[in-house]
C-alpha positions, 0 to 999 in steps of 0.5 A, a space after each residue: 500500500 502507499 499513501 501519500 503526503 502533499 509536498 510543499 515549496 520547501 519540500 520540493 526544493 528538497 526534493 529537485 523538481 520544481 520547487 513552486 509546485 504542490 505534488 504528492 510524495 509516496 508513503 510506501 509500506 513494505 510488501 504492498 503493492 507499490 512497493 512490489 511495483 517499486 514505488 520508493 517512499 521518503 527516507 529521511 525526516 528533516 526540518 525545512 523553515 521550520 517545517 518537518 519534511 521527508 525526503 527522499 523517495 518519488 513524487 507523484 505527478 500523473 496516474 493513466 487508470 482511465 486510458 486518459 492520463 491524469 496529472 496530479 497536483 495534490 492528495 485531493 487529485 490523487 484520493 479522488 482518482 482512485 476513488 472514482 476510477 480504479 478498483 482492487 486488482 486493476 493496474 494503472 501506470 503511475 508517473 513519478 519523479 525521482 532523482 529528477 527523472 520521470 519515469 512510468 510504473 505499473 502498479 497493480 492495486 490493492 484494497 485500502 486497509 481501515 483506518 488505524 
């Protein structure tokens, strides 16, 4: 499973790419289905203007699960995508960035476990 956390500027700067966008970073938990796609999370907790940041790991930028790629900007695109268009055990291509380069993932879902 991944979740995933809004990046801010300070994150971004960070991170590489474009430091004036808002994208969402993942959270890969061991053995999901992200990490068996080979979706890395953020490895290391910093403070950034005060701010605590992970770094490390991909961001986020685009999921094709409709046949028509969409660009993801915040958590909310992201929460709303999988919702709306995806189900368990469908693979979508997730578009990251990491170590400022892009690069595509198929990433084959799981079901989202209850909240803790």
């Amino acid at each position: 499973m991944a979740s995933a956390t809004d990046v801010n500027r300070s994150g971004n700067k960070a991170n590489g790419p474009k430091p004036n966008a808002r994208k969402p970073k993942a959270q890969v938990t061991a053995n999901g289905p992200s990490a068996k796609a080979g979706l890395q999370g953020g490895t290391q907790q910093v403070s950034i203007a005060g701010e605590s940041v992970i770094i490390g790991g991909d961001i986020i930028i685009a999921i094709n699960a409709t046949h028509i790629e969409t660009r993801i900007t915040s958590m909310d695109d992201l929460s709303t995508l999988l919702e709306e268009y995806t189900s368990p055990n469908q693979t979508v291509n997730v578009t990251i960035v990491r170590n400022n380069q892009t690069m595509t993932l198929p990433v084959e879902l799981g079901t989202r476990p209850p909240p803790t």
